[in-house]
C-alpha positions in Angstrom: 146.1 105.6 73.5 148.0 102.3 72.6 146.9 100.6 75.9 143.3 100.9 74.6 143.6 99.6 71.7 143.1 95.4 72.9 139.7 96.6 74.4 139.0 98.5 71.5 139.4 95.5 68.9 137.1 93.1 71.4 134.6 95.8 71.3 134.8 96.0 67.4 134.8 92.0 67.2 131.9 91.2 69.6 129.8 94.0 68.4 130.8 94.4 64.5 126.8 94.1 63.4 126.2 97.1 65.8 129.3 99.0 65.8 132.1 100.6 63.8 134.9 101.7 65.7 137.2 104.2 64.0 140.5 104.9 65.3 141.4 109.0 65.3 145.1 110.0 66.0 147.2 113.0 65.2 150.3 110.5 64.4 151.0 110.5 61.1 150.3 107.2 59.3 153.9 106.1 58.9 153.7 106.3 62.8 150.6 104.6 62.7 152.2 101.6 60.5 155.0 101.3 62.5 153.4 100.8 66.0 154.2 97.3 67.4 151.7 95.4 69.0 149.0 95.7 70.0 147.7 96.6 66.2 144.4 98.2 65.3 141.8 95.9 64.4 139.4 98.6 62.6 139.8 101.5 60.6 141.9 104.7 61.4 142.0 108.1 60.5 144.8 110.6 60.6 144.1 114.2 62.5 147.2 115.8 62.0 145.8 119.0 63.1 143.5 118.0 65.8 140.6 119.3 64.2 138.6 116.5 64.6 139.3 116.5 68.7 139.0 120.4 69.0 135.4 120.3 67.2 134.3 117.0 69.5 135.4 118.7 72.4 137.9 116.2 73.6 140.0 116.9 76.1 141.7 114.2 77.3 143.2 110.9 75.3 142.1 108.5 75.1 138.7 109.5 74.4 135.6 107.5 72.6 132.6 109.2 71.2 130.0 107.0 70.5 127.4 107.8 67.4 124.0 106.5 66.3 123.3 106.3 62.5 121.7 110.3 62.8 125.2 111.6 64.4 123.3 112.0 68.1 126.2 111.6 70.2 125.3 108.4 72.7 128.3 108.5 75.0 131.7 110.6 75.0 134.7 109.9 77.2 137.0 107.1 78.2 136.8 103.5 76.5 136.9 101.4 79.6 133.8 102.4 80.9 132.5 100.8 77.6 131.3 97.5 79.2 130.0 94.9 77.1 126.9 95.7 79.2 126.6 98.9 79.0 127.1 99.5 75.0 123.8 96.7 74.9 122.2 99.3 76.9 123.2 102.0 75.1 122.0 100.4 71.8 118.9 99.6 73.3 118.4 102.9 74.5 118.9 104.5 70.9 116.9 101.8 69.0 114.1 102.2 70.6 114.5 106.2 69.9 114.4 105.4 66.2 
């Protein structure tokens, strides 16, 4: 969703050592290129299909799915509940799994 997308770039900017966020939408990229602001600050990927959302299990938009570097899923749902806070803790929690 567009109106995530400030929260989204903060997120990417304050934790770019820790974090890659990836942007998934089933617009096509010419939709993509067009949007006004606010513009992505990180990398996007085009799901034409939904494929991608279908195989995560999303069901709702927008939706975050948070990764660690072995593809264990560390949080999936909406973005504002992605405190500042909480995504310390949730590194935290899967650094000292490693």
């Amino acid at each position: 969703s567009r109106q995530s997308l400030p929260e989204l770039n903060v997120l990417q900017r304050t934790f770019s050592t820790n974090l890659v966020v990836v942007g998934v939408t089933t617009n096509s990229e010419a939709d993509v290129q067009q949007m006004k602001e606010p513009k992505p600050e990180f990398v996007s990927a085009m799901d034409a299909k939904g494929k991608l959302s279908a195989a995560a299990g999303v069901t709702s938009v927008p939706c975050v799915l948070l990764l660690d570097r072995k593809g264990d899923v560390l949080y999936q749902g909406h973005p504002a509940a992605l405190t500042g806070k909480r995504l310390e803790h949730l590194f935290s929690a899967a650094s000292a799994r490693q």
